[in-house]
C-alpha positions as CSV (number, residue, x, y, z in Angstrom):
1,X,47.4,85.7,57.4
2,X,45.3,86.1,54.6
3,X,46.2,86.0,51.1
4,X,46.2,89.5,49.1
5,X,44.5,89.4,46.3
6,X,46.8,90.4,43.4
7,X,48.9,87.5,42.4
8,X,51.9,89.7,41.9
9,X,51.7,91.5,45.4
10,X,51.7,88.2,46.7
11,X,54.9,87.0,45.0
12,X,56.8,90.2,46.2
13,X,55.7,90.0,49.9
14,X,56.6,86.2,49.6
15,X,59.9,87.3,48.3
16,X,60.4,90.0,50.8
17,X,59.4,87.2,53.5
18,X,62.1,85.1,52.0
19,X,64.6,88.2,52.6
20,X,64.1,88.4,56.4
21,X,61.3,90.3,56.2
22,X,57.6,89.9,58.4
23,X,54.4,91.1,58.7
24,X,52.6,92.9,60.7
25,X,48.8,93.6,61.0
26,X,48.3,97.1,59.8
27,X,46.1,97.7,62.5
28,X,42.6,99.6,62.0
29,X,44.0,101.4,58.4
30,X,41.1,100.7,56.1
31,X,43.7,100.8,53.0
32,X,46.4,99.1,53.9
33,X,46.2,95.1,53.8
34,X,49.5,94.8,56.1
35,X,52.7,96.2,56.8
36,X,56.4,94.9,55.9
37,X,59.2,95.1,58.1
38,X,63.0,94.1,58.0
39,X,63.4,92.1,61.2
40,X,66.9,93.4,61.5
41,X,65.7,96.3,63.3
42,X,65.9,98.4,60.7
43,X,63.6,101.0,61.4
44,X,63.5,103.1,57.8
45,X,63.0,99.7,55.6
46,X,59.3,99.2,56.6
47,X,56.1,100.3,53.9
48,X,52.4,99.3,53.9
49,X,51.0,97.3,51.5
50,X,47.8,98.8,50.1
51,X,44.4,96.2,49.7
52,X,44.0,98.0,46.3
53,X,47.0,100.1,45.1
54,X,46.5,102.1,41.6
55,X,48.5,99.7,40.1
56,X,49.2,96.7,41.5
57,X,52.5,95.8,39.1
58,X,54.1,99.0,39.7
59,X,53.2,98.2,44.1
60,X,55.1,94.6,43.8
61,X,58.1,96.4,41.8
62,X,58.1,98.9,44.8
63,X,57.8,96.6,47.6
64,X,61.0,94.2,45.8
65,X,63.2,97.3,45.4
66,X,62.6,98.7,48.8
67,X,63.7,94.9,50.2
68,X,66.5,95.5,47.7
69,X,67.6,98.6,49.3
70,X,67.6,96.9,52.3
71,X,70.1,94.0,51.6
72,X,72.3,96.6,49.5
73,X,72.7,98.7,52.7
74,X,73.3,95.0,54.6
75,X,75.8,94.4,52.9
76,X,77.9,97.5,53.0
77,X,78.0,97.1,56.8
């Protein structure tokens, strides 16, 4: 997959990777560079990560706290 362009996107889908997460083509969306998706099958801890978000800082911080969420919920189970 290609890389995204903003150095800190790339760090926080690296870290979401690192978290048990994958990607997954975002298909035809002309915004959206690719989509993020817990591979635990959870269905409501997935998001799109935009080729040019507003602010690309405030799109990282989003994209660690919603993989966050994720193992939060984990480990309550």
């Amino acid at each position: 997959m290609k890389k995204h362009p903003n150095k800190h996107i790339r760090e926080a889908i690296k870290h979401a990777m690192a978290n048990g997460w994958e990607i997954v083509d975002a298909g035809k969306s002309a915004h959206a560079f690719c989509r993020l998706r817990c591979v635990a099958g959870h269905t409501e801890h997935q998001m799109s990560i935009w080729s040019t978000p507003k602010s690309p800082e405030n799109h990282a911080k989003q994209i660690l706290h919603k993989v966050q969420q994720c193992r939060d919920e984990q480990q309550e189970q």
